[in-house]
N, CA, C and O atoms as a CHARMM CRD file, in Angstrom:
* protein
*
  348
    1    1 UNK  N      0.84400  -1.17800   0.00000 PROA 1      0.00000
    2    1 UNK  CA     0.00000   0.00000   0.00000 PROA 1      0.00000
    3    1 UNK  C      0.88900   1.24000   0.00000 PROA 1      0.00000
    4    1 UNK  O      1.84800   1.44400   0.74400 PROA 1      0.00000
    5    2 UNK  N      0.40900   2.03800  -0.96200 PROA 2      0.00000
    6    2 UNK  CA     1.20500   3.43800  -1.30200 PROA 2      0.00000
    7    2 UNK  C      0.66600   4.57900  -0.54400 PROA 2      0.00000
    8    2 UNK  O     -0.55500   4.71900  -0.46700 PROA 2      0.00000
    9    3 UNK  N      1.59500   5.52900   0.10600 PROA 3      0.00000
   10    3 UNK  CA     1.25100   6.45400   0.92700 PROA 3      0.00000
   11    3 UNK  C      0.95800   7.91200  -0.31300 PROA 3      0.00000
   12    3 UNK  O      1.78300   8.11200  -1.20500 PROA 3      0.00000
   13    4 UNK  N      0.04100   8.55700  -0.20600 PROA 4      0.00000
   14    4 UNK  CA     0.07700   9.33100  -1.36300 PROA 4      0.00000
   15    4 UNK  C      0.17500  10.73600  -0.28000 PROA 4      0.00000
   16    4 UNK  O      0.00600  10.70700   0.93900 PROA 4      0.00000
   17    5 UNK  N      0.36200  11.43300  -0.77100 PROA 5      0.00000
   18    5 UNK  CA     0.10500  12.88500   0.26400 PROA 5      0.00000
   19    5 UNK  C     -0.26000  14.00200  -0.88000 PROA 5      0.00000
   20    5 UNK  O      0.45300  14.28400  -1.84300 PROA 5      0.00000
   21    6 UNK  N     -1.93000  14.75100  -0.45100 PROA 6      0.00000
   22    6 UNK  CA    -2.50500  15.52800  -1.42700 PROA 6      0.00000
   23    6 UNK  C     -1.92300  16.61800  -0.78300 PROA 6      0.00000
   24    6 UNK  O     -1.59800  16.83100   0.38500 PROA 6      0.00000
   25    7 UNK  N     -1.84300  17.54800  -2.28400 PROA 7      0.00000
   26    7 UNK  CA    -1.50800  19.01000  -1.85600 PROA 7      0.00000
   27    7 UNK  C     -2.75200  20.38900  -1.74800 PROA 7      0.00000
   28    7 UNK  O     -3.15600  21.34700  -1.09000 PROA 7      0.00000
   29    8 UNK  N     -2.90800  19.61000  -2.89700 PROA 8      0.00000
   30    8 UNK  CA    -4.41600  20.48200  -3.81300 PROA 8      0.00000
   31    8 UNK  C     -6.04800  19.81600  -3.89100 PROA 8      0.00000
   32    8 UNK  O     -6.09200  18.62400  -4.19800 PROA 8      0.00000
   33    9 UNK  N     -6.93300  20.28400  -3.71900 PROA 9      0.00000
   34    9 UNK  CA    -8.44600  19.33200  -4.75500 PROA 9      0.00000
   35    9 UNK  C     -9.05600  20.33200  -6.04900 PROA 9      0.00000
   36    9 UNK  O     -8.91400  21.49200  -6.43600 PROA 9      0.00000
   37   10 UNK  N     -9.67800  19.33000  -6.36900 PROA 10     0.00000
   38   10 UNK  CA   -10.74600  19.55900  -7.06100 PROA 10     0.00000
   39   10 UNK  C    -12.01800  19.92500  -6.53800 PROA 10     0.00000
   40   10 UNK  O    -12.32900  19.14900  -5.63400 PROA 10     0.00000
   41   11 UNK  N    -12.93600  20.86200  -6.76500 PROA 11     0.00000
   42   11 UNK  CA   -13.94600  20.83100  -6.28800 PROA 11     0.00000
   43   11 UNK  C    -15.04500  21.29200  -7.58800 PROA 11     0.00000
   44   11 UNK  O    -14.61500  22.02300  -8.48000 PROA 11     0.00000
   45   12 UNK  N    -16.64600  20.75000  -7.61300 PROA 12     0.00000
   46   12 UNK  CA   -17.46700  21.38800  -8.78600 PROA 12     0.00000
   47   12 UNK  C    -17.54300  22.72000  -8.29100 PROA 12     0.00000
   48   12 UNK  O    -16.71500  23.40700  -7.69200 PROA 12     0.00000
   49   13 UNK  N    -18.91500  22.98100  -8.73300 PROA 13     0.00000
   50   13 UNK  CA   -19.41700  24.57500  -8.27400 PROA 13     0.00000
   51   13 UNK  C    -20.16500  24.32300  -7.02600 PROA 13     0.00000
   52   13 UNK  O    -20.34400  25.16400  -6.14500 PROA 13     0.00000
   53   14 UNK  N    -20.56900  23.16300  -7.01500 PROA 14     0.00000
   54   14 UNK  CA   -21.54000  23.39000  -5.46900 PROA 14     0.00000
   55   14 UNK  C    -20.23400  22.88300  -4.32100 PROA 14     0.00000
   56   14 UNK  O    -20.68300  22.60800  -3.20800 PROA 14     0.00000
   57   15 UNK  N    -19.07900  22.77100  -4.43100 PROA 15     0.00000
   58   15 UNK  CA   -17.86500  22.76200  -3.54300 PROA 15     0.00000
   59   15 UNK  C    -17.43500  21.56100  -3.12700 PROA 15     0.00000
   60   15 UNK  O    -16.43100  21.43600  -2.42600 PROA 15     0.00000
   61   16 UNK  N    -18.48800  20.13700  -3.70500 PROA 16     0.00000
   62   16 UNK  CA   -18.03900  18.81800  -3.82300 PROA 16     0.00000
   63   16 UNK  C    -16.26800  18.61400  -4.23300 PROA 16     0.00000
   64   16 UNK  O    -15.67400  19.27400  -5.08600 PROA 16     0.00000
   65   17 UNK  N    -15.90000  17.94000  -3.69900 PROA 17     0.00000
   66   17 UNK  CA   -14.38600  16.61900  -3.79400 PROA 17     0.00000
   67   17 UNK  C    -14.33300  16.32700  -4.77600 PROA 17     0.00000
   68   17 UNK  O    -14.65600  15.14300  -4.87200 PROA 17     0.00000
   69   18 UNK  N    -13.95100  16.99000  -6.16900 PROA 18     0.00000
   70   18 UNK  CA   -13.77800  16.09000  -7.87600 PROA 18     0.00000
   71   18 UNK  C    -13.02300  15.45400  -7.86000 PROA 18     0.00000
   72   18 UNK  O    -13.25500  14.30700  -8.24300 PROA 18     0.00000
   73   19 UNK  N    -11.29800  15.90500  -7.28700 PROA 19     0.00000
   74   19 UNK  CA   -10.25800  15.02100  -7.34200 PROA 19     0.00000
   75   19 UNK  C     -9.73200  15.48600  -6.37800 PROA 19     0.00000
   76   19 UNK  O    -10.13500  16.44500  -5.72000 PROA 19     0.00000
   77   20 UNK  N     -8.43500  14.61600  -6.14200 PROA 20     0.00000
   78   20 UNK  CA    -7.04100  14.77900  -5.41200 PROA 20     0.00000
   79   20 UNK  C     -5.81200  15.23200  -5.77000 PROA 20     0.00000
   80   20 UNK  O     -5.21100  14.32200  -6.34100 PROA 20     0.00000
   81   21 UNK  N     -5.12200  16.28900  -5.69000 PROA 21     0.00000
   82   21 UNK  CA    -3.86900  16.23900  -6.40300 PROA 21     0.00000
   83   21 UNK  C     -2.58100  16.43000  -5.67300 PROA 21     0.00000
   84   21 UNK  O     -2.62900  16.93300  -4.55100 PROA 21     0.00000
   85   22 UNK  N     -1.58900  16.12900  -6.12100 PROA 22     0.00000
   86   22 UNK  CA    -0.26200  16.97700  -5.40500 PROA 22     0.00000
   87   22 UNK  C      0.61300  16.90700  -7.06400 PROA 22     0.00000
   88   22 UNK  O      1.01400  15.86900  -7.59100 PROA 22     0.00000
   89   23 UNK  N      0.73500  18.23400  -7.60300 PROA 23     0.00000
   90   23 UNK  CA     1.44400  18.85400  -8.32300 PROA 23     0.00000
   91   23 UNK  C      2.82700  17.94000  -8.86900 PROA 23     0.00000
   92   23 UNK  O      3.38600  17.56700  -7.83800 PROA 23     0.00000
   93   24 UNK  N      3.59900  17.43100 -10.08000 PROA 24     0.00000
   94   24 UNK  CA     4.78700  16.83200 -10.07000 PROA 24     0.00000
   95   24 UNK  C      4.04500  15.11200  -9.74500 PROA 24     0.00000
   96   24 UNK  O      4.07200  14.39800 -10.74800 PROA 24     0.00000
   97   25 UNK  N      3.53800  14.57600  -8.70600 PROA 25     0.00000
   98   25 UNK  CA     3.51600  13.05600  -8.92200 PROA 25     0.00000
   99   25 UNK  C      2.37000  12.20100  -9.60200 PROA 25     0.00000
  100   25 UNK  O      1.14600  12.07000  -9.56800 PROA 25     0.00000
  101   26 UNK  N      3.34500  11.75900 -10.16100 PROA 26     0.00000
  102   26 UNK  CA     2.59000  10.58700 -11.64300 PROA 26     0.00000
  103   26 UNK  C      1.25600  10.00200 -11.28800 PROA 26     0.00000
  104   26 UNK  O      0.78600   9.15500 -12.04800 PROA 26     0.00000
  105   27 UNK  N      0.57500  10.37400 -10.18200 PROA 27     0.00000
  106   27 UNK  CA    -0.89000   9.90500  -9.88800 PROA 27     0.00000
  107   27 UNK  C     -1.40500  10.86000 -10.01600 PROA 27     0.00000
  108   27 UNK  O     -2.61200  10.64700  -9.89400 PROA 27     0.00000
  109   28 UNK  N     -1.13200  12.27200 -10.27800 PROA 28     0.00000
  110   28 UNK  CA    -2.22400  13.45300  -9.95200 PROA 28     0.00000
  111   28 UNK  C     -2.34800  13.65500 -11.00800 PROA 28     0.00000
  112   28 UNK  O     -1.50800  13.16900 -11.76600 PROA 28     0.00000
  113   29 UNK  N     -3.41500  14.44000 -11.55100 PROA 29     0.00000
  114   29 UNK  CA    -4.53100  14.39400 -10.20300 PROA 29     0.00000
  115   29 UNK  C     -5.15400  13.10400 -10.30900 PROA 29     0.00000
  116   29 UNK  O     -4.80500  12.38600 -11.24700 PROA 29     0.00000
  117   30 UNK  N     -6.22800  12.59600  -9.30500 PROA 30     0.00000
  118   30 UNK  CA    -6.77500  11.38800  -9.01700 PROA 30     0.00000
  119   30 UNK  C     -8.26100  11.88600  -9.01800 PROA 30     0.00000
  120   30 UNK  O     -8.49600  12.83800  -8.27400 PROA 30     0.00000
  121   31 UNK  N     -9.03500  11.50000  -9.57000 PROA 31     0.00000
  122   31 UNK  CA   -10.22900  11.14300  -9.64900 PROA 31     0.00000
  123   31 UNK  C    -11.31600  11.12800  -8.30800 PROA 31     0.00000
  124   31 UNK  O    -10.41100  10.68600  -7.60100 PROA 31     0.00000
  125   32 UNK  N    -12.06700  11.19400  -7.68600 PROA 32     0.00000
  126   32 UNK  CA   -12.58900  11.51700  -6.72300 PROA 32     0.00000
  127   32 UNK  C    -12.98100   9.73200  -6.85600 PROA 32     0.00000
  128   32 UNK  O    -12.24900   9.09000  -6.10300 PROA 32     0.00000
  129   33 UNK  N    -14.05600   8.77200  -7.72000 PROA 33     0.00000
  130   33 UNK  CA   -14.08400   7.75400  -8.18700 PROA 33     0.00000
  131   33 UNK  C    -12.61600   6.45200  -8.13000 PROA 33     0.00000
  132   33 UNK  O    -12.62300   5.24700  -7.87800 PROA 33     0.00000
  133   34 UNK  N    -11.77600   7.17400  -8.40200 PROA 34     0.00000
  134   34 UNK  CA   -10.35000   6.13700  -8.45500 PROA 34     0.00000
  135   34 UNK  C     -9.77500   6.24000  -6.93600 PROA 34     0.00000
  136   34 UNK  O     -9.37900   5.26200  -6.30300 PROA 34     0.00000
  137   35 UNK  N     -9.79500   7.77200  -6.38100 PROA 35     0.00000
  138   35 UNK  CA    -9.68500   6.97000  -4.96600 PROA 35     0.00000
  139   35 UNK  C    -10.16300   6.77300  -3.60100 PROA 35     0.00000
  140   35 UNK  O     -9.52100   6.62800  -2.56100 PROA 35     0.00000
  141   36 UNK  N    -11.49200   6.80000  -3.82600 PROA 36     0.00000
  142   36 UNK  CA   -12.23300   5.90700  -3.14800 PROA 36     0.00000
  143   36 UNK  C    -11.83400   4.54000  -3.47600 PROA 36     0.00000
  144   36 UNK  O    -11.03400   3.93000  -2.76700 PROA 36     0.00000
  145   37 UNK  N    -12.31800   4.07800  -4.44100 PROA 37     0.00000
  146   37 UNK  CA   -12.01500   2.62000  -4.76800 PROA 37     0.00000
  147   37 UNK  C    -10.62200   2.39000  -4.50200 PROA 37     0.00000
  148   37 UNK  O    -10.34800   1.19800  -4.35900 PROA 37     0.00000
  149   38 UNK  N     -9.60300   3.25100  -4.39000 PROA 38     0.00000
  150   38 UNK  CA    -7.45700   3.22600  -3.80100 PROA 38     0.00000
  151   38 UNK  C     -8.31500   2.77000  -2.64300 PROA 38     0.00000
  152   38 UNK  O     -8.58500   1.57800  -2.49600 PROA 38     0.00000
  153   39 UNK  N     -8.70400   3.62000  -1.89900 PROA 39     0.00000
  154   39 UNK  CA    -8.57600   3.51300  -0.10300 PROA 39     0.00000
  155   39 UNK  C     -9.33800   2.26400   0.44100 PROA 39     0.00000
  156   39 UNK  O     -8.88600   1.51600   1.30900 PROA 39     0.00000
  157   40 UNK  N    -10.91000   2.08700  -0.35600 PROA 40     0.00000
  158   40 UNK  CA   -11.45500   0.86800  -0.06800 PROA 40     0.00000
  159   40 UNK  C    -10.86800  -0.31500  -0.31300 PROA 40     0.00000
  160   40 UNK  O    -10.96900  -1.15700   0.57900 PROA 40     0.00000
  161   41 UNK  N     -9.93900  -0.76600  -1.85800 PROA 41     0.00000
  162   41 UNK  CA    -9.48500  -1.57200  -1.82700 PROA 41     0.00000
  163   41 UNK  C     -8.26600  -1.79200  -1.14800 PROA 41     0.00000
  164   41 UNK  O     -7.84000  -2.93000  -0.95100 PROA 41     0.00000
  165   42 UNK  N     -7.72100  -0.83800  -0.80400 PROA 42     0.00000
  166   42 UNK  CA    -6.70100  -0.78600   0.67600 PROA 42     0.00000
  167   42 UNK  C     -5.42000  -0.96500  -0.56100 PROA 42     0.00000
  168   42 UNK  O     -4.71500  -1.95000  -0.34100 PROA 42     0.00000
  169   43 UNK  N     -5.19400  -0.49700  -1.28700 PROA 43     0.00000
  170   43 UNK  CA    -4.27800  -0.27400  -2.69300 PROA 43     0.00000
  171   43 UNK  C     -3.31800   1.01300  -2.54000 PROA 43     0.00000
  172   43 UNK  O     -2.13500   0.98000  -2.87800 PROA 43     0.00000
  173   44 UNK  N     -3.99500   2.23200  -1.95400 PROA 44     0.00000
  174   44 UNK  CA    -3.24600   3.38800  -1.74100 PROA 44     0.00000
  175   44 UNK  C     -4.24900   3.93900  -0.48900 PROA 44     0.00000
  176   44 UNK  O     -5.44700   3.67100  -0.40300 PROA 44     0.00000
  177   45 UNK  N     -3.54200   4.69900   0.37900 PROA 45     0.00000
  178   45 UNK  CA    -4.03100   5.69600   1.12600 PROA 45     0.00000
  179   45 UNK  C     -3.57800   7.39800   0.58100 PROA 45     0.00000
  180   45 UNK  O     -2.84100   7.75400  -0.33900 PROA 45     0.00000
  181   46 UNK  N     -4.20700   8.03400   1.37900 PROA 46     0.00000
  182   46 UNK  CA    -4.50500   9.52300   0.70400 PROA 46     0.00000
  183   46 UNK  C     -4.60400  10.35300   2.33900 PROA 46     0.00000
  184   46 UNK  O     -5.47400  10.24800   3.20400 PROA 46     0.00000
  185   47 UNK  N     -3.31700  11.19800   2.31500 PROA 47     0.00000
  186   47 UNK  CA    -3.05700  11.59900   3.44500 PROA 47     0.00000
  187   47 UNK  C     -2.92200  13.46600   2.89200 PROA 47     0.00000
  188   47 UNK  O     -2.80200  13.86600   1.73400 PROA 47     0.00000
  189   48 UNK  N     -2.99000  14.26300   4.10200 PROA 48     0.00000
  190   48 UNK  CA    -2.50200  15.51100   4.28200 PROA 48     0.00000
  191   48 UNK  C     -1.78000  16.24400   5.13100 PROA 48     0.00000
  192   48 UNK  O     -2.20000  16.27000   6.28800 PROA 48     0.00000
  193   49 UNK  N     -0.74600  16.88700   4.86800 PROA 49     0.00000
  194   49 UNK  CA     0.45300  17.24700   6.00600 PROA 49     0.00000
  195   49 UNK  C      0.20700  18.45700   5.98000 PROA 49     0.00000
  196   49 UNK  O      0.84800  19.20900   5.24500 PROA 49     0.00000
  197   50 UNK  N     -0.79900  18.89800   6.80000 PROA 50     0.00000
  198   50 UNK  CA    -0.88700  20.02500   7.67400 PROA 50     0.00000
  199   50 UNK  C      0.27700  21.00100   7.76000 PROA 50     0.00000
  200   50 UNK  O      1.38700  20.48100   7.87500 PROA 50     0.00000
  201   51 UNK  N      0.21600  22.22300   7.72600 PROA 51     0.00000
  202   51 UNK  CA     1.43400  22.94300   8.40700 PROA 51     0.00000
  203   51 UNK  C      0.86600  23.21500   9.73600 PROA 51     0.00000
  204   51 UNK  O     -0.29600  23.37000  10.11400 PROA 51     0.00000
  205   52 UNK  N      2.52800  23.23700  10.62700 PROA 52     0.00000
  206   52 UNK  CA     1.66900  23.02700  11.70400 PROA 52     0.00000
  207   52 UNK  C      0.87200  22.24400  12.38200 PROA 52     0.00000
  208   52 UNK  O      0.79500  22.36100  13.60500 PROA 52     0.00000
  209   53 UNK  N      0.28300  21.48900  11.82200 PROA 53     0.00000
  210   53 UNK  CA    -0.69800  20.06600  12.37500 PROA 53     0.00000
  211   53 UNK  C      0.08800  18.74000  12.01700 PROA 53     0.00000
  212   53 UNK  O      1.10500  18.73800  11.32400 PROA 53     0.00000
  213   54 UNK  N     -0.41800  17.76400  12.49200 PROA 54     0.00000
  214   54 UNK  CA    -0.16600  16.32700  12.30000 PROA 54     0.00000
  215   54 UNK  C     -0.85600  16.23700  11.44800 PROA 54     0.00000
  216   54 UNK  O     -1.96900  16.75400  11.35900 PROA 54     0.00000
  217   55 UNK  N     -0.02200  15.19500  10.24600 PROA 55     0.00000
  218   55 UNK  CA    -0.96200  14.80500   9.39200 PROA 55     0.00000
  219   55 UNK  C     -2.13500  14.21100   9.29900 PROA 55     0.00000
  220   55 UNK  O     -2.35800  13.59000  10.33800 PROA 55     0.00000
  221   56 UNK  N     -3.00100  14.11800   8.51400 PROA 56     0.00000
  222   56 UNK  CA    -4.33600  13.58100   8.55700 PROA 56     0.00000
  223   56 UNK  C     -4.38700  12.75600   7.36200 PROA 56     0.00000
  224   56 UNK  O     -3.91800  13.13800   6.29000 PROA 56     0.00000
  225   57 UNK  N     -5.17200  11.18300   7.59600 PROA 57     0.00000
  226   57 UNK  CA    -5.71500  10.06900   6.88200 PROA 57     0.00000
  227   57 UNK  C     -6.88200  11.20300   6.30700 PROA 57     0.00000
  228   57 UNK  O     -7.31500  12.14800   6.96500 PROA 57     0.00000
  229   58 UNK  N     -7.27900  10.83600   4.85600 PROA 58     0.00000
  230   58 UNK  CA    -8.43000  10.45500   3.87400 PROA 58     0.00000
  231   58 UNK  C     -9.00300   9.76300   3.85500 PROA 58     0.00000
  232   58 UNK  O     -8.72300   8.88000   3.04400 PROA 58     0.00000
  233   59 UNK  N    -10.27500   9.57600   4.71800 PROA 59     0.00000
  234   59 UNK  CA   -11.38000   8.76200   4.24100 PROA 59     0.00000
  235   59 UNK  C    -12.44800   8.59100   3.86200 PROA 59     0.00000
  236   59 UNK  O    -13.18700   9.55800   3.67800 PROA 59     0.00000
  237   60 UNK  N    -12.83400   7.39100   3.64200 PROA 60     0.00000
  238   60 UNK  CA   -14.38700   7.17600   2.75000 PROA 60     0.00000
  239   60 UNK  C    -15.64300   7.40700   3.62500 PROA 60     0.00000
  240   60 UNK  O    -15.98700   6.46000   4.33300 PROA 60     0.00000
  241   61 UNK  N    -16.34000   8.49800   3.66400 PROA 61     0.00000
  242   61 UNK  CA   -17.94400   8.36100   4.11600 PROA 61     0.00000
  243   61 UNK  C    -18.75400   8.12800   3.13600 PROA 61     0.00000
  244   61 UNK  O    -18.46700   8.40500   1.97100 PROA 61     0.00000
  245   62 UNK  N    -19.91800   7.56200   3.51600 PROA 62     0.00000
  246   62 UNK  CA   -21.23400   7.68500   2.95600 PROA 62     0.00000
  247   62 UNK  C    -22.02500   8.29700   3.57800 PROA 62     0.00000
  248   62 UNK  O    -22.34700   8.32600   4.76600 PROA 62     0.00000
  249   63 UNK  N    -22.41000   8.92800   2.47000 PROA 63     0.00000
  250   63 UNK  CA   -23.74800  10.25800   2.38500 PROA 63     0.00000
  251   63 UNK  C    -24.89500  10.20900   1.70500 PROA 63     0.00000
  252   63 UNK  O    -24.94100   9.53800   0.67500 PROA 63     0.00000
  253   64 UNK  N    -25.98700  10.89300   2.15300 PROA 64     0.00000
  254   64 UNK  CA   -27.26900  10.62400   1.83600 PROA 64     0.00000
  255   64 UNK  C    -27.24100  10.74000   0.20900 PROA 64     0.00000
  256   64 UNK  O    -28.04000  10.30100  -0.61800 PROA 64     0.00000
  257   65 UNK  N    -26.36500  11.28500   0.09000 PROA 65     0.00000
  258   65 UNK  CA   -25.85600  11.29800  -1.70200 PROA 65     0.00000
  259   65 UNK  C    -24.82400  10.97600  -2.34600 PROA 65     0.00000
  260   65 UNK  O    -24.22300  11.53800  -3.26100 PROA 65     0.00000
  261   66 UNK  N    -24.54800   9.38100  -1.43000 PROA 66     0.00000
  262   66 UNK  CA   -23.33600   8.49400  -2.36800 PROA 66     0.00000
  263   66 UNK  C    -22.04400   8.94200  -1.48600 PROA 66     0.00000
  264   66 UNK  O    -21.97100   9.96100  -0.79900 PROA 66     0.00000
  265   67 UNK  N    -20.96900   7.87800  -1.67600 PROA 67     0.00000
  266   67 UNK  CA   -19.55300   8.31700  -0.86800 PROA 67     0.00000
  267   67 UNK  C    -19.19300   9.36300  -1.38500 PROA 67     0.00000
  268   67 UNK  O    -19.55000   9.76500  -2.49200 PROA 67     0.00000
  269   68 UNK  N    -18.24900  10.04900  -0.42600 PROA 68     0.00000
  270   68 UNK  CA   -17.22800  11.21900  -0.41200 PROA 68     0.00000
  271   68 UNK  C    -16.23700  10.83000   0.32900 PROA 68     0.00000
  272   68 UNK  O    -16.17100   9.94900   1.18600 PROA 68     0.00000
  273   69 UNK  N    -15.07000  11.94500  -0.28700 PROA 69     0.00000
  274   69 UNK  CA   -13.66400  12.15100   0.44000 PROA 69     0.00000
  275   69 UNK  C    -13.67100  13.07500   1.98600 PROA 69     0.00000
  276   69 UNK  O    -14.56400  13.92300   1.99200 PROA 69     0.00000
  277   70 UNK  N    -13.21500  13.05200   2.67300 PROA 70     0.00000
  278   70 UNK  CA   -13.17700  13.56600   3.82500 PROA 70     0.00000
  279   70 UNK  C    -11.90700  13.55400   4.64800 PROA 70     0.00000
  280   70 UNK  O    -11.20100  12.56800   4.43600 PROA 70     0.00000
  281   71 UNK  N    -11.45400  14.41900   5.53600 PROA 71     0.00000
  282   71 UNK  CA   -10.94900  14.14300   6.42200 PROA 71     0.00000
  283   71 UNK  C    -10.96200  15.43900   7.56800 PROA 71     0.00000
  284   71 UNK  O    -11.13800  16.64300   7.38200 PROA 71     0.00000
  285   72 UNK  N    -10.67500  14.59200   8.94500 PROA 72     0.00000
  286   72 UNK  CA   -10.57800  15.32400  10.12500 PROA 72     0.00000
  287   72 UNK  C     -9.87400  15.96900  10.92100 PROA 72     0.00000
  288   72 UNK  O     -9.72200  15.35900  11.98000 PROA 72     0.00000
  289   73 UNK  N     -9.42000  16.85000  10.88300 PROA 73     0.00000
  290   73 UNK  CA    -7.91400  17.28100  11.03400 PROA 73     0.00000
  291   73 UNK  C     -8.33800  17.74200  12.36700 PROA 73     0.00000
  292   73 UNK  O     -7.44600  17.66000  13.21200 PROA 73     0.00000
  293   74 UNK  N     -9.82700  18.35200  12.90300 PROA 74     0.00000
  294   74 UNK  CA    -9.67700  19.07400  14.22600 PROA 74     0.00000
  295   74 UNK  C    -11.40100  19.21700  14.86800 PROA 74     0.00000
  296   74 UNK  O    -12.43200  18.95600  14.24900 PROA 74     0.00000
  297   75 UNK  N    -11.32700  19.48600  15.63900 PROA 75     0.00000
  298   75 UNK  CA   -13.04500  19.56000  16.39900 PROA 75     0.00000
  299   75 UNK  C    -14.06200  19.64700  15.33800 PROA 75     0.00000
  300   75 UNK  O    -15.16900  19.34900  15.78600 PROA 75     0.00000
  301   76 UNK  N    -14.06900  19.87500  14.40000 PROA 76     0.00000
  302   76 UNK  CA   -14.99000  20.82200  13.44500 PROA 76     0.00000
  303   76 UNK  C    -15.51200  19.60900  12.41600 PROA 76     0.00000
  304   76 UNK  O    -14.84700  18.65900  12.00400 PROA 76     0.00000
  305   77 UNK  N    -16.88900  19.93000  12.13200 PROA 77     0.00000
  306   77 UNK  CA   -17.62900  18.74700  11.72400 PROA 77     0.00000
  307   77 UNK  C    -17.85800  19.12400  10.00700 PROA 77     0.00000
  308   77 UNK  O    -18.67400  18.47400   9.35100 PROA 77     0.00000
  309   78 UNK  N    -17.10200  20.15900   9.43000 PROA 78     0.00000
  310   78 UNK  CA   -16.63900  20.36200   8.33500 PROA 78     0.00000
  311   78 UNK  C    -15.67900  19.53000   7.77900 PROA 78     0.00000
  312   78 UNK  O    -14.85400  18.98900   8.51400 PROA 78     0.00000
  313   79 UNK  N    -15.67300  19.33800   6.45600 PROA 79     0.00000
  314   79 UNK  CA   -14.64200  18.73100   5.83300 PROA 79     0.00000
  315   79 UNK  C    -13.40300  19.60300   5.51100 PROA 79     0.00000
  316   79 UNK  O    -13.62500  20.43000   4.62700 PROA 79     0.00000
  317   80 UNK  N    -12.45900  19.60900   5.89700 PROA 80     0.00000
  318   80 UNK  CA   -11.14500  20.18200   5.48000 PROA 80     0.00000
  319   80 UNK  C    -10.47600  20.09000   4.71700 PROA 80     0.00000
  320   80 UNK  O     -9.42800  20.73500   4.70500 PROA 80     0.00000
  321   81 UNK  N    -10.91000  19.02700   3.52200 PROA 81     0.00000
  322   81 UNK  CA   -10.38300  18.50200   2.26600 PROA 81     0.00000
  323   81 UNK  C    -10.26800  20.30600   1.46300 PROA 81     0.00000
  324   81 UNK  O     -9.28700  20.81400   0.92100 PROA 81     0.00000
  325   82 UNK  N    -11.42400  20.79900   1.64000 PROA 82     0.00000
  326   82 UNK  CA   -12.04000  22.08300   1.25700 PROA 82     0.00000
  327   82 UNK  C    -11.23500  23.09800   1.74600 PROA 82     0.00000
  328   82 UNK  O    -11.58400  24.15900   1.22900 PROA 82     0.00000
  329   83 UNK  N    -10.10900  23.27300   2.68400 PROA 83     0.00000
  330   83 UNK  CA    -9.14500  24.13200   2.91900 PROA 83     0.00000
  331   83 UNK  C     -8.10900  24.01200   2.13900 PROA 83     0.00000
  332   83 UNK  O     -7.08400  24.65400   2.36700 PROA 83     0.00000
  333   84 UNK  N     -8.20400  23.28600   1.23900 PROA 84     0.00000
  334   84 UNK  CA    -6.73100  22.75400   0.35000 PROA 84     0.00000
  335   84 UNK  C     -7.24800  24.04000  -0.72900 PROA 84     0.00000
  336   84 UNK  O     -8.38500  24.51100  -0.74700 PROA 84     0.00000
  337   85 UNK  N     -5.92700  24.52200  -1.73900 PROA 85     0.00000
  338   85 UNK  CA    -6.06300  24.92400  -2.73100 PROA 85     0.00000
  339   85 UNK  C     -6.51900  24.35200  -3.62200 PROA 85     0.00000
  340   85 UNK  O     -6.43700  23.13500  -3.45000 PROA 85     0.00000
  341   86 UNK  N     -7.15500  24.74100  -4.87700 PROA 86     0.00000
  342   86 UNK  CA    -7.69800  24.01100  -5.75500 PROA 86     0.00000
  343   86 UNK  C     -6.75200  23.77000  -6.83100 PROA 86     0.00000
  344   86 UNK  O     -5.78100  24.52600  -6.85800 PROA 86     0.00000
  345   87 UNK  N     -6.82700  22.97500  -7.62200 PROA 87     0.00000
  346   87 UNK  CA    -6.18100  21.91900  -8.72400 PROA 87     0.00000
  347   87 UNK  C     -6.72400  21.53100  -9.57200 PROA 87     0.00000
  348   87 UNK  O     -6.17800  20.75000 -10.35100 PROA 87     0.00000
């Protein structure tokens, strides 16, 4: 299992998770679709290195409207994927 570390996302217009990226490595960007199916099939994980913070795991929820990307970096019941720059 490959450790990936995102820099950037994707997001549509309503501010949904399109993809994953980090700039320079031969997987980016990633598909919002390709890695879910990385993390579920336990093939790659999808991490973020905080400045300042400990890094944070990427994971899979389900939502009343199909899985999403997520992760938890701190008290807040927001997704923080959404603090990343876009890509």
């Amino acid at each position: 299992m490959a450790k990936r570390y995102v820099r950037a996302t994707g997001k549509n217009t309503q501010g949904d998770i399109t993809k994953l990226c980090n700039s320079g490595e031969y997987w980016s960007p990633r598909s919002k679709a390709d890695a879910i199916s990385d993390i579920e099939t336990g093939s790659h994980e999808y991490w973020v290195n905080w400045a300042g913070s400990p890094e944070t795991k990427i994971r899979v929820v389900s939502g009343p409207t199909g899985k999403y990307l997520r992760t938890d970096r701190d008290t807040t019941s927001r997704n923080n994927l959404d603090d990343l720059p876009d890509c």
